[in-house]
N, C-alpha and C positions, 0 to 999 in steps of 0.2 A: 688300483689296477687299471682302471677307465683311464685315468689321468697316465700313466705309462703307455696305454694303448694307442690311445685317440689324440694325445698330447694334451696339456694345460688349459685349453678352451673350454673342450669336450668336459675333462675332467671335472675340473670345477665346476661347471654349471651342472652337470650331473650331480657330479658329489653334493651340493646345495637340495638338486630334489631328491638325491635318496636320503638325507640327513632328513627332511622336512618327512619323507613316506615316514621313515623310523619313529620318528614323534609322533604325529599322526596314530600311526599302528598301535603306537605304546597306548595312547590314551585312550583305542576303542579296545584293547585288551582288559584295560584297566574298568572305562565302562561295562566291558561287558561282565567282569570280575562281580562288581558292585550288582549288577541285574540279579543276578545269578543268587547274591548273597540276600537281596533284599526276597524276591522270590520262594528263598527258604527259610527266611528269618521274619518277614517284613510283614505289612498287614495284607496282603495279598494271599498271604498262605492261609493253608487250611485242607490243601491237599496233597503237601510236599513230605519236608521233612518234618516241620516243627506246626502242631497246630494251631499254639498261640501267638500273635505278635511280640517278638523282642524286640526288635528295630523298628523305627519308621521309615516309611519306605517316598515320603513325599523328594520332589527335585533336587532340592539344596540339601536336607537330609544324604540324599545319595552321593551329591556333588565331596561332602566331607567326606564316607567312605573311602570314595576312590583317593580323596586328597592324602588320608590315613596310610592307604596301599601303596600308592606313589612315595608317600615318605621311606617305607620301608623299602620299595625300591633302590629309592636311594641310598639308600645305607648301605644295601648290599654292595651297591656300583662305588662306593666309596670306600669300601671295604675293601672291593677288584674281583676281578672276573674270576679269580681263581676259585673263591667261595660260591660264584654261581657254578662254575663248571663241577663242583664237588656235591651240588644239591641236586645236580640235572637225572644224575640214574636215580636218585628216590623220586622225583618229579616222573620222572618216566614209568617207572613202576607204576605210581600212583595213577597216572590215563590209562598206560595197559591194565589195568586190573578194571576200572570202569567200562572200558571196551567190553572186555573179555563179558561181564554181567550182561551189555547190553546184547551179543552176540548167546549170550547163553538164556536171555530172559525170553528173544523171541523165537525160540526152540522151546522152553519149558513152562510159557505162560501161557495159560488156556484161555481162548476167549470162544463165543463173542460177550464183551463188558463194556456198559456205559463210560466212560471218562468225562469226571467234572467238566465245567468250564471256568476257566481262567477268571478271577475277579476284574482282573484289568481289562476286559474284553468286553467293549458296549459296540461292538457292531451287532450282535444279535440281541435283541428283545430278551431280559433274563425271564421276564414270565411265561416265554415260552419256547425258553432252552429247553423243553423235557420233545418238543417237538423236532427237535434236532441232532442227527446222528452224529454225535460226538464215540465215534466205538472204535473201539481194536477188536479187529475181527479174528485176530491171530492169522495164521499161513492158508490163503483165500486166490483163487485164479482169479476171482472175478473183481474181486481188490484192486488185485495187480491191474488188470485192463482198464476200470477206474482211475489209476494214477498214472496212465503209462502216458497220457497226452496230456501238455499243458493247460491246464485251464486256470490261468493268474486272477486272482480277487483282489481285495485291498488289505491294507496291514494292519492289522487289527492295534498295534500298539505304536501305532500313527495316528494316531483319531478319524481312522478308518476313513482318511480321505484319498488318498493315493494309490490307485492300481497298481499292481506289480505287475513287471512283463521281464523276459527274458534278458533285457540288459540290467536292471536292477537286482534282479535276484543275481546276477553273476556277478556284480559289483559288489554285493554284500559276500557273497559263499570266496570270490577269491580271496578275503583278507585269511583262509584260515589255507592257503598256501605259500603266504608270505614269509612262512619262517622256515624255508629252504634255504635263505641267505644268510640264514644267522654265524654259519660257519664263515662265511667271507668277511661278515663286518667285525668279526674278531680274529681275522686275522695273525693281525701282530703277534697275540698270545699262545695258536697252536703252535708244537714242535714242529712239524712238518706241514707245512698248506699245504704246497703244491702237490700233494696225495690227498690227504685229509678232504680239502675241499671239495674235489672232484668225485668222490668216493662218498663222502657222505651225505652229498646233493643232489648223486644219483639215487642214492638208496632210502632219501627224503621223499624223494620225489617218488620211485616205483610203491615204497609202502604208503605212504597218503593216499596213493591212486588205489592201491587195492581196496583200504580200508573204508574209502569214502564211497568210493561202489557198491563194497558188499553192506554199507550202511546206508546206500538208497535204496539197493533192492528188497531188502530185510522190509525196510520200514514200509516198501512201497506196495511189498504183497502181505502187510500184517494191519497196517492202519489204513483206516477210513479218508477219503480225500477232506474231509468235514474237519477231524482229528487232526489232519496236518496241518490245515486251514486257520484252525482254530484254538490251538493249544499248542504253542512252539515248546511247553516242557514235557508232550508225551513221552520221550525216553524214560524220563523220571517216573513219570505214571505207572511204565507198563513194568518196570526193572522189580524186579525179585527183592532188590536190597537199592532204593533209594538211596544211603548213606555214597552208595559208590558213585552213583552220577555227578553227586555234588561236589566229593571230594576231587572227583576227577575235573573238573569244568574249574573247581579253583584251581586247582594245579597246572588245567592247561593255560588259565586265560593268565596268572602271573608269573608263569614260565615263559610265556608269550612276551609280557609285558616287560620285563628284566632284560630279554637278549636283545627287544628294539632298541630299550632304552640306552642298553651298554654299545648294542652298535651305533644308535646318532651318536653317543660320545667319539667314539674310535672316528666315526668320518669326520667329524668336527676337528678333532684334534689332526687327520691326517692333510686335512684343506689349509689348516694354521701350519704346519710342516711345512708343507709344500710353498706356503708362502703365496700363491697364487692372486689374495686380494692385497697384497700387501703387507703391510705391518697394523692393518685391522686385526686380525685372528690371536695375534702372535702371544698373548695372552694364555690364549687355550693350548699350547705348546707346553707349557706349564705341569709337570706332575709331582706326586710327592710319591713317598713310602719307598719299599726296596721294591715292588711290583710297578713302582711308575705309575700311578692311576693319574689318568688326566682330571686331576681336582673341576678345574673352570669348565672344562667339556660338560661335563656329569653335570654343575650346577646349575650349567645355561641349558642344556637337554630337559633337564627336568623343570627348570621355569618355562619351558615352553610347551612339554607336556601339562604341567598345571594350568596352564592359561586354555589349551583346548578341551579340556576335561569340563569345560563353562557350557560348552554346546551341548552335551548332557545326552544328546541322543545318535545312538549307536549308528543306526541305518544314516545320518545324516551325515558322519565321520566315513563311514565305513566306503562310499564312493570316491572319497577322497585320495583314501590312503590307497583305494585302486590302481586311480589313475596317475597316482607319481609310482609305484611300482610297478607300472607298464609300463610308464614313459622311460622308468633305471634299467627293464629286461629288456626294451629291446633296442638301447643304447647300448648295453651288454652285445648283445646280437651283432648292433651295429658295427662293436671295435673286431668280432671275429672275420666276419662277412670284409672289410675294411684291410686286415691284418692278412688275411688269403688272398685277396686280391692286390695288393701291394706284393705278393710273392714274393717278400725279404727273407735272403739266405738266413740269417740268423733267427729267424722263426719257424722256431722248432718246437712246438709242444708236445707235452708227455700223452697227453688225454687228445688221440686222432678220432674219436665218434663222431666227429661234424663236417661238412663240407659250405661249401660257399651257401650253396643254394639253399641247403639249412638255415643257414645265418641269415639270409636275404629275406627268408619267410618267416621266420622269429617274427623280424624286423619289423616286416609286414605287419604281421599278426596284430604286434602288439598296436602300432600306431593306429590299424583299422579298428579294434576292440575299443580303443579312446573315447573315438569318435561315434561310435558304435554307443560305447554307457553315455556318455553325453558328452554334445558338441561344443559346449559351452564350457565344460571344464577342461576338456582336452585342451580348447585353443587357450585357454588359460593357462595350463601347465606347457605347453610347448611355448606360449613367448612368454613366459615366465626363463624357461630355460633359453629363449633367443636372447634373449635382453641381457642375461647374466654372460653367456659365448661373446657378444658383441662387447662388453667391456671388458674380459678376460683380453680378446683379439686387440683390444688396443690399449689397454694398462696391467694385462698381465706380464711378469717379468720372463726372461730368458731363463730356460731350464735346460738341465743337462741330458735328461734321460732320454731325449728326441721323443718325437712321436708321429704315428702312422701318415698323418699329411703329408711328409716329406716323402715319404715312399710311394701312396698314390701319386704324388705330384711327377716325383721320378719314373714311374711308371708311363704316364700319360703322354710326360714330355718325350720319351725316347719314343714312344710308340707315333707321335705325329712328327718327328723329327725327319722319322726313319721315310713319313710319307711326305715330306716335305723335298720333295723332289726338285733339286737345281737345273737340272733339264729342261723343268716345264715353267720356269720362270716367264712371265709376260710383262713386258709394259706398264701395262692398264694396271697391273698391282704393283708397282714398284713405288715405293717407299723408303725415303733418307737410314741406314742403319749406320751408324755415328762411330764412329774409335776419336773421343776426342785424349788428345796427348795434354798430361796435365803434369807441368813440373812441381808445382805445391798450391793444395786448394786456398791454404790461405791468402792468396793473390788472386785465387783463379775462380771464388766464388760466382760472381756476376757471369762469367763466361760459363758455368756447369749451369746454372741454373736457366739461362737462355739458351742453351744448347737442349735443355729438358724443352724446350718450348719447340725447339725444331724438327724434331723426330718423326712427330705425326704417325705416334704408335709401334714407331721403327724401333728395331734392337737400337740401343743405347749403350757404350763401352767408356767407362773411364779408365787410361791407359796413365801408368807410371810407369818408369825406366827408373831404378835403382843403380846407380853407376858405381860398380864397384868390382870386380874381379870375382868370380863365383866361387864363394867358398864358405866355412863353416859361419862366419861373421855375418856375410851377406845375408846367407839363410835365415839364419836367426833375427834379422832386421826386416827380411821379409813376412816373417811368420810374426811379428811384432806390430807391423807397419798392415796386413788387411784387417785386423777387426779394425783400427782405428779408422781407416776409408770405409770400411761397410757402416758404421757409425755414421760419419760421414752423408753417406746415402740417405739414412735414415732421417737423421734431423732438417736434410736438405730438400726433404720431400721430393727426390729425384726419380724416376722410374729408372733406376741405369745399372748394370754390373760394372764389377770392378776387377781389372785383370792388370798384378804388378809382377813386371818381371825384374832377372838381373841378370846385366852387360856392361859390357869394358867400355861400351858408349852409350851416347843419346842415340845414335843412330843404327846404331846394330840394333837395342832393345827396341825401337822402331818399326825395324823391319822383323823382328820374331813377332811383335804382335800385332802384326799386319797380315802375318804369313799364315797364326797359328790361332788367333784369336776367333771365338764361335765356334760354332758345331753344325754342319751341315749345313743347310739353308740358311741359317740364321750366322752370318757372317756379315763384319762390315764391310759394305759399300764406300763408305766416305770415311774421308780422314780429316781431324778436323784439326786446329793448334792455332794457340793465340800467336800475335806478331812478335818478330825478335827482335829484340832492345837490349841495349844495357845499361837502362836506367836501374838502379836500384825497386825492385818491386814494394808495394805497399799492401799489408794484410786488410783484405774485405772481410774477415771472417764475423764481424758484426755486423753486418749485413742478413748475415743466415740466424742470428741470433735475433734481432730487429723481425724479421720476417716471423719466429718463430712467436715473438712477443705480442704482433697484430695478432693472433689467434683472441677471441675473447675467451676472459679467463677461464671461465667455467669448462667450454667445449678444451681448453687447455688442459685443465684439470685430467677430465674424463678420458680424453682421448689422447693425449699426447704427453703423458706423464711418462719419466724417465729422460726426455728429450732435452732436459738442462744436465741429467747427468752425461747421458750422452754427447754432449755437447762443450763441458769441459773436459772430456776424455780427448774429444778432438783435436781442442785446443791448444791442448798441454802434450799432446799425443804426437802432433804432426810435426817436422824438422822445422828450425828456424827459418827465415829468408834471408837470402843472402844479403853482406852489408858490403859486399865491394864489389867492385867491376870482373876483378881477379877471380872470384868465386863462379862467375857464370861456368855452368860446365859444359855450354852449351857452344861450339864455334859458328860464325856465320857461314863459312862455305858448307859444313853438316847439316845446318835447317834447310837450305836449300838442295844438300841433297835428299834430304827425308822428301820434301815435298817430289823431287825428281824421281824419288824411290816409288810414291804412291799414284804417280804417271804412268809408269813403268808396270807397275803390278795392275794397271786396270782402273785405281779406284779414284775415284773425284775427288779432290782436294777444299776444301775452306779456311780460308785464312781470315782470321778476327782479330779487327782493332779498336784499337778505345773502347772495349770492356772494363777495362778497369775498373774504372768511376761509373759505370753504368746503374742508375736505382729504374727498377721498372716501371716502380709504381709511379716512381714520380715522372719520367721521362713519355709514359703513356698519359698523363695528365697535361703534359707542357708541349709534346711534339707527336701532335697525333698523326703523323703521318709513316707507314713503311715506304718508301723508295727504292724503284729499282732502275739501272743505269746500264741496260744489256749491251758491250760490246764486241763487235764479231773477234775470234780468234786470228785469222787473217784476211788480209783485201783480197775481195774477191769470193770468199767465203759464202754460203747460203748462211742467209742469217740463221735459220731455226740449226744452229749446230749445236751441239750437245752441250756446250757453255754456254750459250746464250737460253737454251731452254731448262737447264741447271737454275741459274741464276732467277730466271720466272718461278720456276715451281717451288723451290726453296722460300721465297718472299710469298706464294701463293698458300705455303703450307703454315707459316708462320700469321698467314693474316687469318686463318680458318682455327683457330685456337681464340676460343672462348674470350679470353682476358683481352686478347689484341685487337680482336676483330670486332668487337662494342666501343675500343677508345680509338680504332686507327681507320684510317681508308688507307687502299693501296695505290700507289701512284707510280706508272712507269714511264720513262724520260727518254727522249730519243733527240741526237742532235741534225737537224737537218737546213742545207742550205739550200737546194729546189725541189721543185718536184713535191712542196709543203701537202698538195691534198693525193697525194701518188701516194704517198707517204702514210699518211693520217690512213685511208682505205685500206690499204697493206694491212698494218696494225689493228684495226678494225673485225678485220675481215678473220684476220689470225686469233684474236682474244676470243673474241664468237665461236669459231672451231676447238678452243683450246677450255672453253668454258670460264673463264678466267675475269670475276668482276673486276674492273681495274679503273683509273681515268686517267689516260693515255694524255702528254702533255708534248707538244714537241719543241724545243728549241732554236731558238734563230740565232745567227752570230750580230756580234751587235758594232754598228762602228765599220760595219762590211766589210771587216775581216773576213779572209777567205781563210775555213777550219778545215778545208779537206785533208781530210787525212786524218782529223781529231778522232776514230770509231764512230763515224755515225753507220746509223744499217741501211744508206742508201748505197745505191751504185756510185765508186768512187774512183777515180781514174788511178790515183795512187797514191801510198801510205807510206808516214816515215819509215824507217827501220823499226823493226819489232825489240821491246825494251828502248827506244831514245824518250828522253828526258820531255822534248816536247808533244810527243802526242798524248804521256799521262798528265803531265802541266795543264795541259789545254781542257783534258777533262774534268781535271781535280777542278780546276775555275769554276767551272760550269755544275760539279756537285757540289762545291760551297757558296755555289749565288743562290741554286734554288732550293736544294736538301740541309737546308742549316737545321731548318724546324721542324726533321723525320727525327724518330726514336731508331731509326738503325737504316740503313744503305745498304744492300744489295747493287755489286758487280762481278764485272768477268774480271779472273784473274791469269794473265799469261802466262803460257804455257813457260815453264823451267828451260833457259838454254842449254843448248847442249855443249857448252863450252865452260870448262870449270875457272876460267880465271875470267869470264863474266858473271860470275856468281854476287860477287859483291855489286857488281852495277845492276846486278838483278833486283838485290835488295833495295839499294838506294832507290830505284825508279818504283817500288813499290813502298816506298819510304815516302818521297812525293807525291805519289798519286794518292796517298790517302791520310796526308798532315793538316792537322786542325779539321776534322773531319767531326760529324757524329759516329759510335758506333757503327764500323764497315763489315761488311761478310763481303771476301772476292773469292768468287769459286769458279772450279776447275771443270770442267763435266767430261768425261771418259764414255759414257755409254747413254744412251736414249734413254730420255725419264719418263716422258709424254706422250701421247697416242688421240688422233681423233678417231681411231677406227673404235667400231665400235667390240 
């Protein structure tokens, strides 16, 4: 139910500590079973049921007992639940009838009367137990005032070293409300839960609480504080008929012991269902007979009950099984509290007695009581259960039944969307948010995952265009074609969504997800697409496989298991590459108007070349350098125009990434023929305001070649025509004399003409200006990225 609630994280690591409480429980049920037995059989007695010794009552003597009872346990559980639920109304009879004596003995038993002392009891001097009020004073006011405040001693059947205080004794008294759950962990087998459960959890719960009241107050105005102190079997003592207490305390403690045991099984088996660690469990999935009993559950439950049955002593277990039944109720707690607040339409429960704040304070309750019985086991059991979440979170598998994360999550995200106000957008927080257009990632590896480098925490959009006429086909190739891209995401370590539409072009599908792509605030800004060619493409998808392979094995193992399955799903998943020229579906006068289209709409443009062959690791290893090559959009222009301050921040955002900025320095280039320290001071003066570590390098013409006109950012009398062949010529020279040995090149890329039959000279001139080059970014800038204000 946790696991449906909370999803498969949650579940599983829970489901592991209520399996372990269960065990736990079983074997201080079982302990206590044996106490109880040894006590009226054992050489201790003398004042119980039996005067003589039948049993011995030494450790390992006891340690077999329980192992005897545990057997029969078992038998039952293997038998199946159905022979326990058919022995539970004689079982039941059998405590209420020892109730019912003890409720009638301290009404009809006269005191005041000595009660022995306990033989197991060496905190008092036996020779001069006669000086010591061990009495039942029978129904006394002054009794009651006597015990009505705590006054903690030591535990007499602890070698009376240990005080008891107020979080130990409720450590120990909570295990006998433990089996209010016994209804859920046998789920599977009632007719009806979703009544059953609820209904007889509550009714668990109101009669416990009565009964365990009117059995403090009884005791608390009949016995001697000495008495309770010092004889934990006075009920036995003062009851009218002995025989009842005993039979009832067996009945309770291996009634007890049977429904933990059969619920570790059922969780055991329902964690191996679920599949959650794997094909570890799957074993225990395993059942026989026409009732299905989980054979391996049962046999692993009960080797692990035997094995804590070794610690032998009750109070030592019994904090235990506490504090992982705190840690199961108020993870309970947690998925209600969790489940109301996600305020998912389809969360409808039958049973409305709770509200948030309910669940909030469970929640509370229990994780403060942890810490409360002790600090040292709490934080044990809580990164007991962090440890187990965190490998669930990264090698647990994909499940159908969703769970409440996604609904908080949907929750939180509309609520700050909603405040995410485009009005109050500024400067100073503006940030690259990416639509990069990806015709097939097997080509386009190197370029997604350098585009993940550029973001600088920005939305991220992998865009495809499915070209195809919309219809029942299409659809169906769509709804085929995103798990294999989110797959995709996944093994490529990308922070990025994925948005595939379908149109009768590249360019129509373009401009829909330009138009339509993001939600409020979080919308792309920049448009991103590699260069267009009609070379035959070549798959990098071993590249992502390669990358996935540096992982060392182990943190592979642990944390990134599934991501080979994942990863020929992709590969086999994703359409072939084209093998002819004819196949491009892409026209050149169309890319240029995509780009024309995202001028038009506002958004900045970048265009990426020679990614192809791009390796990072190795290219950060060989060509430490980023490069930038800012030039102005027209003569005459202020330099700091929105492309030339594009172009900085972009190379400035790419050197502030971890990986880059330990193997690169940044380097920006400017061509200048006078005015060399006019120049240098400009640039100076500007990086300084702009905060931008950089080493500014400027260029001479060589041979005294006059390059005016080539973009430099000085004052220039006048420039070739915008798009001629020699003013990007003249710069390409100069980015291939000195940017040979950058790992990528940053420039301006000009503005789209507005004349469609220079479209193609468009391309050719950005075909030259950036041939035999490093990896190029030329970007477009549409809106101010930068701010010295403060």
């Amino acid at each position: 139910m946790i696991s449906r609630a909370l999803g498969p994280e949650f579940g599983g690591s829970i489901g592991v500590i209520f399996f372990t409480a269960n065990v736990f429980a079983s074997a201080t049920y079982i302990i206590g079973f044996t106490e109880a037995l040894v006590n009226n059989f054992g050489d201790s007695t003398g004042t119980l049921i039996h005067h003589d010794s039948i049993i011995y009552g030494e450790r390992w003597w006891q340690f077999l007992y329980g192992s005897i009872v545990l057997l029969l346990c078992l038998l039952v559980c293997l038998i199946g639940a159905s022979l326990f639920a058919r022995t539970t109304f004689l079982i039941f009879v059998c405590v209420m009838v020892a109730l019912a004596s003890v409720y009638v003995s301290f009404g009809a038993k006269e005191g005041p009367f000595n009660v022995q002392l306990p033989a197991d009891n060496d905190c008092l001097n036996k020779s001069d137990s006669s000086t010591v009020n061990i009495t039942y004073t029978a129904w006394s006011f002054q009794t009651l005032q006597e015990n009505l405040w705590g006054h903690y001693t030591v535990d007499y059947t602890n070698n009376c070293n240990d005080k008891m205080s107020f979080a130990t004794v409720f450590a120990i008294l909570f295990n006998g409300c433990t089996g209010i759950t016994a209804g859920a962990n046998i789920s599977g087998d009632l007719k009806n839960p979703s009544v059953a459960i609820p209904t007889g959890t509550l009714l668990a719960c109101a009669i416990t609480f009565v009964i365990y009241v009117l059995l403090f107050s009884f005791a608390a105005s009949t016995c001697s504080r000495s008495l309770l102190v010092n004889n934990y079997n006075f009920l036995q003592l003062i009851n009218l008929r002995k025989e009842f207490i005993t039979i009832g305390v067996f009945a309770a403690t291996l009634s007890a012991a049977l429904s933990t045991l059969i619920g570790a099984s059922r969780i055991l088996q329902a964690l191996a269902k679920d599949r959650l660690f794997g094909g570890i469990l799957h074993i225990f999935t395993k059942t026989v007979g026409k009732n299905k009993e989980p054979l391996f559950s049962v046999l692993l439950s009960w080797l692990f009950v035997q094995c804590i049955l070794l610690i032998g002593s009750l109070n030592t277990i019994a904090p235990l099984v506490t504090m992982f039944f705190l840690l199961s109720y108020g993870v309970v707690n947690l998925a209600c509290f969790a489940l109301k607040l996600a305020s998912a339409p389809n969360f409808r429960p039958t049973f409305h007695m709770y509200s948030r704040t309910t669940a909030a304070v469970g929640t509370l309750g229990c994780v403060v009581l942890m810490f409360f019985i002790d600090p040292l086991y709490a934080a044990i059991a809580i990164s007991l259960m962090v440890v187990i979440f965190v490998y669930l979170l990264f090698r647990g598998p994909a499940t159908p039944w969703g769970d409440v994360s996604q609904g908080l999550i949907y929750y939180q995200v509309r609520k700050f969307l909603l405040r995410l106000d485009v009005r109050k957008d500024h400067v100073k927080f503006w940030r690259p948010q990416i639509l990069l257009l990806v015709a097939n990632p097997k080509s386009s590896y190197p370029l997604i995952d350098f585009t993940n480098d550029l973001k600088k925490g920005g939305l991220y959009i992998l865009g495809h265009v499915i070209v195809k006429p919309f219809d029942l086909e299409a659809t169906e190739m769509h709804h085929r074609q995103l798990p294999i891209w989110l797959n995709l995401v996944d093994v490529a370590k990308v922070k990025a969504f994925v948005e595939l539409t379908i149109a009768s072009t590249v360019r129509q599908g373009a401009q829909s997800l330009l138009t339509t792509t993001g939600l409020g605030g979080m919308k792309p800004n920049t448009l991103a697409m590699g260069f267009y060619c009609n070379t035959l493409p070549v798959s990098n998808l071993d590249r992502c496989y390669a990358s996935m392979m540096k992982t060392p094995k182990m943190w592979r193992y642990i944390f990134r298991t599934g991501d080979l399955e994942k990863f020929q799903l992709v590969s086999n998943g994703l359409p072939e590459l084209r093998n002819s020229a004819d196949s491009q579906p892409l026209r050149p006068e169309e890319y240029v108007h995509i780009i024309k289209d995202a001028m038009v709409m506002g958004k900045n443009v970048c265009i990426m070349r020679h990614f192809e062959n791009f390796d990072k690791a190795a290219s950060l290893q060989d060509h430490p350098y980023i490069d930038v090559w800012p030039i102005k959009s027209k003569p005459g222009d202020s330099v700091r125009d929105n492309t030339f301050m594009l172009v900085l921040q972009l190379a400035t955002i790419l050197h502030m990434v971890p990986e880059w900025k330990s193997h690169t320095k940044l380097r920006i280039f400017t061509i200048v023929e006078t005015n060399a320290d006019k120049e240098r001071k400009y640039f100076d003066d500007m990086l300084k305001e702009l905060r931008i570590q950089a080493n500014f390098e400027m260029v001479s013409p060589l041979g005294g070649d006059s390059l005016t006109g080539y973009g430099t950012v000085g004052s220039q009398p006048e420039s070739p025509p915008q798009g001629s062949l020699p003013f990007y010529i003249g710069i390409h020279d100069f980015m291939k004399q000195y940017s040979s040995n950058a790992s990528v090149i940053f420039t301006s890329l000009p503005p789209a003409p507005d004349d469609q039959s220079s479209y193609l000279d468009y391309l050719q001139c950005l075909d030259q200006f950036t041939a035999d080059l490093p990896p190029v970014v030329m970007a477009f800038g549409t809106m101010p990225v930068m701010t010295i204000s403060l």
